[in-house]
N, C-alpha and C positions, 0 to 999 in steps of 0.2 A: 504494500500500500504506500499511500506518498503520504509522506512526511512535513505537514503542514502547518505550520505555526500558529498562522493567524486563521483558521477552520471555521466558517460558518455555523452557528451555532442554529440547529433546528429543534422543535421542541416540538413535544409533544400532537398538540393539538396542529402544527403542520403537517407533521407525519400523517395526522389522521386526514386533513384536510385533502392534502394530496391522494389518500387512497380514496378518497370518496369521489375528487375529480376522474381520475383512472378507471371508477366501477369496480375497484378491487376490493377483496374483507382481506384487515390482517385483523390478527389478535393481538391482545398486547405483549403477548411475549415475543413479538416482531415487531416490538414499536421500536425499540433501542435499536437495537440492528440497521431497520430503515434509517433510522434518525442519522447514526453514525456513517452510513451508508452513502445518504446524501448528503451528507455533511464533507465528507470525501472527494465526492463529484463536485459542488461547489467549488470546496479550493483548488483541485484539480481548473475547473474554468478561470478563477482568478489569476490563476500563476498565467495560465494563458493570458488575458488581460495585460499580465505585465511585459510581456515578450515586443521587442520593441522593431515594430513594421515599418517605421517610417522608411522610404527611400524603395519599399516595393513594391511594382505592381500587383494591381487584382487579378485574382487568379477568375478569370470570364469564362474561358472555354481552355479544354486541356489536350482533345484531340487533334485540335489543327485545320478540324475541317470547316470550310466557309459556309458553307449551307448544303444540306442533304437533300432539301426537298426540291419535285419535281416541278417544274411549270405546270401550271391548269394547262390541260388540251381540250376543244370540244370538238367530242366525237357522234356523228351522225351515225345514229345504228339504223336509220331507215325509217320506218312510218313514224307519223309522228301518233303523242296519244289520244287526241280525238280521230283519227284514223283509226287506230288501234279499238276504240272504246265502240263503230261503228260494228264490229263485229260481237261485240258483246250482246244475252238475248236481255240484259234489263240494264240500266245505268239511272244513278242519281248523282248530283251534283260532280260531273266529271269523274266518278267512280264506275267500277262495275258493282251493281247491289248483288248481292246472293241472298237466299234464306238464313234467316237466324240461325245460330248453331247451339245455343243456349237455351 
């Protein structure tokens, strides 16, 4: 575990708080544990926090590539669907109707 001085103090009723947010049960013989737990991960972030970024860029994109996606094409498959719809044996509102199925 990491060895941190200045450690986040969580209590109690956070520990509870947070599991209630998550949709999780502990019991209280898992309150300390969490507590300690996250109390860990906090300072664990703050040290982060202190690590000093100036002078480097944002890390934006890592693969290289400039864009994947393809051009819109429109493609003519042939009738159009009021064409289409003229061979259907009932239609409402630019649909074909069928009988209920329910």
């Amino acid at each position: 575990m990491y060895n941190i001085s200045h450690m986040s103090k969580i209590s109690k009723d956070d520990v509870l708080r947070l599991a209630k947010l998550s949709n999780i049960y502990i019991d209280d013989s898992q309150i300390d544990a969490f507590a300690k737990d996250l109390a860990e991960i906090l300072g664990y972030v703050e040290m982060l926090g202190e690590v000093d970024v100036s002078g480097l860029a944002p890390t934006e994109q890592v693969t290289g590539l400039k864009n994947v996606m393809r051009p819109d094409k429109v493609i003519d498959y042939g009738p159009s669907p009021k064409e289409l719809l003229k061979n259907a044996p009932a239609q409402e509102k630019n649909q074909i109707k069928v009988k209920r199925v329910l």
